[in-house]
N, C-alpha and C positions, 0 to 999 in steps of 0.2 A: 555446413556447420551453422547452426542457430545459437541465437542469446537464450539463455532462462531467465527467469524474470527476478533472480537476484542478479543478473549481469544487466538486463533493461534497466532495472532500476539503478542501479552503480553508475551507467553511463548518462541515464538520466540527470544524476542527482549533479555530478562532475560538471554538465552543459552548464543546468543553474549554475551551479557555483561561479562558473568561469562568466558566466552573464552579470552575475552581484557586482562581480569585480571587477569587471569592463564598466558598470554602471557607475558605482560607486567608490574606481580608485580603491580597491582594497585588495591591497597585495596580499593579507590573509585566505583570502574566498581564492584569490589567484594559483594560490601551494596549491591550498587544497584539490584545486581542479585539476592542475597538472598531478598532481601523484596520484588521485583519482585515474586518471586518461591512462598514466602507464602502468598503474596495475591491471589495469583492462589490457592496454596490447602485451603486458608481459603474460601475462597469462594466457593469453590467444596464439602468442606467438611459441608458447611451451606446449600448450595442448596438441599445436602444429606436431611440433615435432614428435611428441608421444606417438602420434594416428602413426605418423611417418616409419619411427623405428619399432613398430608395434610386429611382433614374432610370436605369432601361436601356434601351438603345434594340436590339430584335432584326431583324434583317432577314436573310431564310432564302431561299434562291432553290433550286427544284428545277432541276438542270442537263441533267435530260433532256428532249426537247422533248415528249414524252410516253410513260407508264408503264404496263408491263404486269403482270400479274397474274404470280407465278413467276418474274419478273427483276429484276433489281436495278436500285436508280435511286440516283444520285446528287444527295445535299443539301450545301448549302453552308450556313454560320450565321455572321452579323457580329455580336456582342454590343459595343455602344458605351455605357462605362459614361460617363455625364452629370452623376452626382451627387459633391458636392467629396469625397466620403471615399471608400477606395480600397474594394471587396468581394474580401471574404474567402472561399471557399468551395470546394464541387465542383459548378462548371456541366456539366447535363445536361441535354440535349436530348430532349424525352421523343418514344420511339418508339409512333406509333400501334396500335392496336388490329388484329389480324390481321398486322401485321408484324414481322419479324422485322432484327434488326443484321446485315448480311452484310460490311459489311469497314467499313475507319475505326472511330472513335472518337468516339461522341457526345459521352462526359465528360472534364472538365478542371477539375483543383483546381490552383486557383492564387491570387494575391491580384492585382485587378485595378487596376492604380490610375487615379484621377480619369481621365476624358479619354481613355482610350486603348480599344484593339480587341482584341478577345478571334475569332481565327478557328476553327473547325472545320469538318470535311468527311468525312461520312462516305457510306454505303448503306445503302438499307434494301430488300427483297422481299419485296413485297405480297403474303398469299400466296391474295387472290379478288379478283376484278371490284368495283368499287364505289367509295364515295366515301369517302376516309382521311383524321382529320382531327387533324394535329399539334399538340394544345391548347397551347404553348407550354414555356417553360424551366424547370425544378425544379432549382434552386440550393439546395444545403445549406450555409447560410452557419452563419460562426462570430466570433465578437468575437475585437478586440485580441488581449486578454490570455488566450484559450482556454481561458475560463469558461463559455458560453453558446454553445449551437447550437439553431440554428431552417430550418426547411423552408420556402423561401418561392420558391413560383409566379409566374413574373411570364407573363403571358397573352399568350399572342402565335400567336394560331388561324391556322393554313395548310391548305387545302384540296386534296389531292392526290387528282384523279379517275384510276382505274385503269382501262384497258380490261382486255379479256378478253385471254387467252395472246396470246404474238406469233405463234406458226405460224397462227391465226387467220387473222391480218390477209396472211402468207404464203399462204394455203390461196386466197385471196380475190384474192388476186393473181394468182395462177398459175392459177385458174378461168376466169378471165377471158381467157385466151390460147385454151383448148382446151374450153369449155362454152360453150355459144348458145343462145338461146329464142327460137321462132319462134312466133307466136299468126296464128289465120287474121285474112288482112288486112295483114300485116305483112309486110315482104322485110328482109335483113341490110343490102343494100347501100344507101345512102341514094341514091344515083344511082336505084337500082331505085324506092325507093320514092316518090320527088318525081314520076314521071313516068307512073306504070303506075296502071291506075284497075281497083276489082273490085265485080262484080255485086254488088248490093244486096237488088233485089227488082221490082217494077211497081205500077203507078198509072195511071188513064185520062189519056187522050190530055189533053192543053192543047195550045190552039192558041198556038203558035212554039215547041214542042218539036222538033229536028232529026227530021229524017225518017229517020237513020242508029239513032235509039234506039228508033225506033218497034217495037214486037213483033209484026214480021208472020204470025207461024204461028200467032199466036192470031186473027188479024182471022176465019178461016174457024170457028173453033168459038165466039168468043165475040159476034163479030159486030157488033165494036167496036174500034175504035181503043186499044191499052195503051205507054205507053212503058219503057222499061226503066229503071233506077234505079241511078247506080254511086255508086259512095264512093270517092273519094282512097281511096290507099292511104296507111299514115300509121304513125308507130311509136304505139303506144298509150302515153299516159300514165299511168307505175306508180306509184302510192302503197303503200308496203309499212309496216301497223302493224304493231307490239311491244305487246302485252300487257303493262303494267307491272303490275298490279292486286296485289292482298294475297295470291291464292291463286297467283299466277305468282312472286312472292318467296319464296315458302315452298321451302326446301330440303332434304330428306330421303335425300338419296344424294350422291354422290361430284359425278354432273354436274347441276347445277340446271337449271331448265324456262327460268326467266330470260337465263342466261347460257348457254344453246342456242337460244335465241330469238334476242338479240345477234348471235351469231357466222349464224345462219341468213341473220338480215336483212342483215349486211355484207354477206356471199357471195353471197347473193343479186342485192345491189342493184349491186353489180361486174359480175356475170354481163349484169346489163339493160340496162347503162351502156354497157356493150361489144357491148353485142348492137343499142346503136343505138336501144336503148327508153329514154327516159325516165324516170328512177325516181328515187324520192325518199322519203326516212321520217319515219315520225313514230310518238312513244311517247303509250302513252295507261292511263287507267288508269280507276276503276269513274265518275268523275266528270267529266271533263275530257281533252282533247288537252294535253297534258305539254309539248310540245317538235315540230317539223318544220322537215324540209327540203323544199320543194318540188322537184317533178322535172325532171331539168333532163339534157343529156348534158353539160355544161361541163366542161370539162379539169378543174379541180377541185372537180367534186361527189361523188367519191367521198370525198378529205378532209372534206368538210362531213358527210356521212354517218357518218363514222369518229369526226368531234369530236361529234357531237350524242348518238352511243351513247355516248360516255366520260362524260355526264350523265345514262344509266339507274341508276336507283336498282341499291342493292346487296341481295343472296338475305338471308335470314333463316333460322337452321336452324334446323330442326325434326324433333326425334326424334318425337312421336309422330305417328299417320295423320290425313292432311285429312280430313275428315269427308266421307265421300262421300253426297250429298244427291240423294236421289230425285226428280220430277217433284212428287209431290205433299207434299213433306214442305217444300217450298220454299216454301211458303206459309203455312208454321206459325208459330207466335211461338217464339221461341227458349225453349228450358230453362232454366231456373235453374243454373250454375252455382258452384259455391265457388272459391276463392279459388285459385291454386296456392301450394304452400309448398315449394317446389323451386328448383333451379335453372333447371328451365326456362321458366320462369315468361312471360321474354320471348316463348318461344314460344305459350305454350298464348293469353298474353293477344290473342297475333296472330288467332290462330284465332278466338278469340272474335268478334273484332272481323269478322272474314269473315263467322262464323254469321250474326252481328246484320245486318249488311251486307246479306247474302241474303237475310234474313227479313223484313224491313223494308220495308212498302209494298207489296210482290208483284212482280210484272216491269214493269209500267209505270214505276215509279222504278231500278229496276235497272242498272245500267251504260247510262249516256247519253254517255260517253266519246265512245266509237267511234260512234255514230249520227249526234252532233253532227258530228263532222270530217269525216265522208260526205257530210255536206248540205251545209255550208259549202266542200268541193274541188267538186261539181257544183255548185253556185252560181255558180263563179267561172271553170269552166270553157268558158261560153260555146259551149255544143255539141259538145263534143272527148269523144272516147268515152273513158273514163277504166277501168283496174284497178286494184284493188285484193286487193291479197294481206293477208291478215289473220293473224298469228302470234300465236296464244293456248290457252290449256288450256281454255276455255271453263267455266270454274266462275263467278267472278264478273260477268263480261263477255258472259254466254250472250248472255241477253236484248237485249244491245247488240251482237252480231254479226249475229245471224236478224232485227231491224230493218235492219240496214245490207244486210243480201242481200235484203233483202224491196225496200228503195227503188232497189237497182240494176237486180230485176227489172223494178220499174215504170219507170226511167228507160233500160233499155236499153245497161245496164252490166254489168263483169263481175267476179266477185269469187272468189277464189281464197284457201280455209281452208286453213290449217295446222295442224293439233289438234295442240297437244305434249299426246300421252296423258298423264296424272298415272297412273297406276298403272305403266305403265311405266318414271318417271321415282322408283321408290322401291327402297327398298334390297330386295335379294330375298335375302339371307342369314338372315333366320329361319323357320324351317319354315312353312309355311303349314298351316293350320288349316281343318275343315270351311268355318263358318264364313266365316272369309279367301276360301276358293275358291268358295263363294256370291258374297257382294260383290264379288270381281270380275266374277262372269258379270252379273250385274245392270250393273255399270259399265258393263264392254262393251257390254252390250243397251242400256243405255240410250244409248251413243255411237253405236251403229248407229239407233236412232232416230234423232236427232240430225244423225248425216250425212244419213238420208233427207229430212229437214227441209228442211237446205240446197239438196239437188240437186234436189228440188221449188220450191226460189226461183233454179233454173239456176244454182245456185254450187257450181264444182270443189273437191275436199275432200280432203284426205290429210291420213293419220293416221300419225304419228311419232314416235320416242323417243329414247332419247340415244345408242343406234348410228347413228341415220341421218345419214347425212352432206348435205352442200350439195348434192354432185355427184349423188348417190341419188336428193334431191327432185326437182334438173333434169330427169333422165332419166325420171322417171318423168312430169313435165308433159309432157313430148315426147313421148311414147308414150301421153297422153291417159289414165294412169292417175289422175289427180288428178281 
């Protein structure tokens, strides 16, 4: 609580007074000082109490049915003052972090009295992807007698998840009319595919296999009975992971790995839904499956898919380089670092926290994330050949993706990488340096190992940056370059 300078001044003027009257025996200057003094503590000691018995009730409604990153949304605020004595002040609605006030008026000085409704309605635009959280109302109140002003918070947390841009969720739309994915074994038309059966493979003869599957051109060279083997045709069921992990948050350029990750998998999982395939998502990070939808073509599971990404965590920026960690350095115990004394501090401590992450245990403890959700979707899928598209930078999460393609090979599954390159995904505006241009051939090489990895456990691989679009990836799985 602070004085205003009509309260400075009153306690000021009281001191003289009471000095006159110490100096010059004058019991007049004397009243006056004292009833001066106790207006001031009576009044300090009321405004006390006012702060103390102060009861507001906020209730905030977002009016958009859901907010994008770059547009404006519209909030509503009901302030119901509860408490018998009226407040005094300027109510302001405080605007989250990353956002900005685009039209209305948060603040309002007024004096509110007992019982009644205090309205506002303003805009604010988000300006990234992420979770925004409006810690509540910062009232600048002031007493009666406009002696005493005090800053007092009354808490009232709302949770405002931001998706990614809206042309996004446009882009995903209108993909979905004129892009198709076709995998062998699969047809578009569902008539096509309930009814049409496709070669599998062969196995010897058992007695009351139809004599129409029998493989007669073999009986002359093998000299044995083989029948033939088909599979329903069937759309494959898609599971498409997002990478949430610490080094997929980390931000260093204009478009994040994360919030192209998002926007890939929406497009994507439109594209599958339309194409008649089953698809469904789920976020995961170094420890755990986060969040899923299961795959499903339902009239609305692309909304379900749309609401489950508005709950990926939000980017973290980061001015300086993720530390790019060699095969064998990944096994090291981490360095001793100091402290940052900067502002970026939130950054560098993120980093840390990856290094440590990485270093910690070896690859056996490493990202079990994505391993775990592989084994528990075949578990439960009861013999149904299952895809899985996997969206990640592969830093944190390596080791937990070459496990998940390692068990699909052994279960006779298929799985399809997405590398959001991280060196790709950084700012290229300062000159690059010997040095610099070493470590990235080293990246690259070590990504090209890496790809070789997977497409030795039969899993399709493409390698992307923040140019490539939805429709790019498409074309290029259709064209078998993935």
């Amino acid at each position: 609580m602070r004085s205003t300078t009509l309260g400075t001044a009153l306690l000021s003027i009281s001191i003289v007074f009471a000095f006159v009257s110490v100096l010059f025996s004058n019991i007049s200057f004397a009243v006056v000082a004292v009833a001066l003094i106790a207006a001031h503590v009576y009044s300090y000691r009321r405004f006390v109490n006012e702060l103390e018995t102060t009861d507001l009730h906020i209730e905030r409604k977002v009016l958009d049915q859901m907010m994008f990153s770059m547009e404006p949304a519209s909030i509503a605020v009901e302030v119901l003052n509860k408490s018998s004595e009226p407040v005094r002040g300027t109510f302001e609605d405080m605007v989250p972090e990353d956002c900005t006030l685009s039209s209305g008026n948060n603040k309002a000085s007024m004096i509110l009295p007992q019982h009644s409704i205090l309205k506002m309605s303003y805009s604010i635009t988000p300006q990234k992807r992420g979770a925004h959280h409006i810690p509540g109302m910062k009232i600048e109140r002031t007493d009666s007698y406009g002696l005493f002003v005090e800053e007092q918070i009354i808490e009232r947390d709302s949770l405002l998840n931001v998706h990614t841009e809206k042309r996004a969720i446009d882009i995903a739309r209108k993909m979905a009319g004129r892009e198709h994915l076709e995998f062998s074994g699969m047809g578009r038309n569902p008539a096509i595919v309930l009814r049409e059966f496709e070669f599998d493979g062969i196995r010897d003869y058992v007695p009351g296999d139809r004599a129409r599957d029998v493989h007669w051109k073999l009986l002359p060279k093998l000299n044995k009975l083989m029948t033939k083997i088909y599979r329903k045709e069937g759309a494959v069921h898609t599971t498409i992971f997002v990478d949430c992990g610490r080094s997929m948050r980390l931000q260093s350029s204009k478009v994040g790995k994360l919030n192209h990750a998002v926007d890939i998998s929406m497009q994507l999982s439109n594209v599958l839904i339309n194409s008649f395939h089953p698809a469904g998502v789920a976020t995961f990070d170094e420890m755990r499956v986060l969040n899923k939808v299961r795959p499903s073509v339902g009239r609305h599971q692309f909304d379900k898919i749309v609401k489950l990404l508005m709950d990926v965590p939000g980017t973290i920026g980061d001015t300086s380089a993720v530390p790019a960690q060699k095969e064998e350095e990944r096994t090291k115990p981490p360095k001793p670092t100091r402290p940052a004394g900067n502002s970026n501090t939130k950054g560098k401590e993120f980093l840390k926290s990856l290094t440590d992450l990485s270093a910690a245990g070896g690859p056996k403890k490493l990202g079990i994330g994505l391993e775990g959700g592989v084994k528990e979707i075949l578990a439960k899928s009861m013999g149904q050949e299952q895809l899985f598209i996997i969206i990640s930078d592969l830093i944190s999460s390596r080791n937990a993706v070459l496990a998940g393609a390692r068990i699909c090979k052994t279960t006779g599954n298929k799985m399809l990488i997405i590398h959001t390159y991280d060196d790709w995904y950084r700012d290229a505006g300062q000159k690059a340096e010997t040095q610099d241009i070493e470590k990235l051939y080293d990246n690259l090489n070590g990504s090209i190992k890496l790809e070789a990895a997977f497409r030795g456990y039969g899993a399709s691989y493409i390698r992307v940056g923040p140019a490539d679009t939805t429709s790019g990836i498409v074309r290029a799985i259709r064209r078998g370059k993935a």
